[in-house]
N, C-alpha and C positions, 0 to 999 in steps of 0.2 A: 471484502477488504477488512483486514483485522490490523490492529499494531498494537504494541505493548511498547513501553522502556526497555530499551536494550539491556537491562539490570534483570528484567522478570526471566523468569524461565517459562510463560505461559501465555498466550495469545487472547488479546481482550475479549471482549462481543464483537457481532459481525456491525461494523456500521453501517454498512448497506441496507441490511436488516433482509429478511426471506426474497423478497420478490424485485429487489430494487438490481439493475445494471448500471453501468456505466458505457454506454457505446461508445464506438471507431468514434475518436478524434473530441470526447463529450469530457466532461468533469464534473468534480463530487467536493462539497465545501461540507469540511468538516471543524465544527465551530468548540469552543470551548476547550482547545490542545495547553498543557500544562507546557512549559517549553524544558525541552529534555531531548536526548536522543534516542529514538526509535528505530524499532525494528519492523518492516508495514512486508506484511501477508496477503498475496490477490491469487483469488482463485480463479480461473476460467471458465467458459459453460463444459467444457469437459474435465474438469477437475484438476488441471495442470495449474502447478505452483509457483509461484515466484515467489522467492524470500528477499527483498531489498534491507540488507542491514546498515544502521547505522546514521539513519537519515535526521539531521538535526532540523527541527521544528520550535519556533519560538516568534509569539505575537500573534495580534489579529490577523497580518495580512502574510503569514508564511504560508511558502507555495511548496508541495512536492510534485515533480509531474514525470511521469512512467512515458518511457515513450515503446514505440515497438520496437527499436534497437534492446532496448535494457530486455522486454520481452522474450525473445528473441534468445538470449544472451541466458536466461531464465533456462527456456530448456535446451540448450547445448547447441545451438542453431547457428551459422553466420560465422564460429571461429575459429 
């Protein structure tokens, strides 16, 4: 999982970090978000992309939640 400011033209650190997943139906709390509007980067175990742009985040308790429609939607699936 990567996101930048939809402003940068370059994708932060991984916050997952090397070995970390997120499993079917699990979540990941990512603490300390400037509030701005992002662009969040998820990779898969087979390296498929999904680029979600534009996702505005702001507060302690802002939620972004990926579902497998949006997934899905990612690589050309479903439409």
């Amino acid at each position: 999982l990567y996101m930048s400011p939809t402003s940068d033209n370059s994708w932060g650190a991984d916050r997952l970090g090397s070995n970390e997943i997120i499993p079917s139906g699990g979540s990941f709390s990512i603490q300390n978000v400037s509030c701005d509007s992002y662009d969040i980067r998820l990779l898969d175990e087979d390296m498929d992309e999904c680029v979600v742009n534009d996702v505005e985040l702001c507060g302690e308790n802002a939620v972004f939640e990926l579902t497998n429609n949006n997934l899905l939607s990612c690589q050309g699936y479903g439409q």
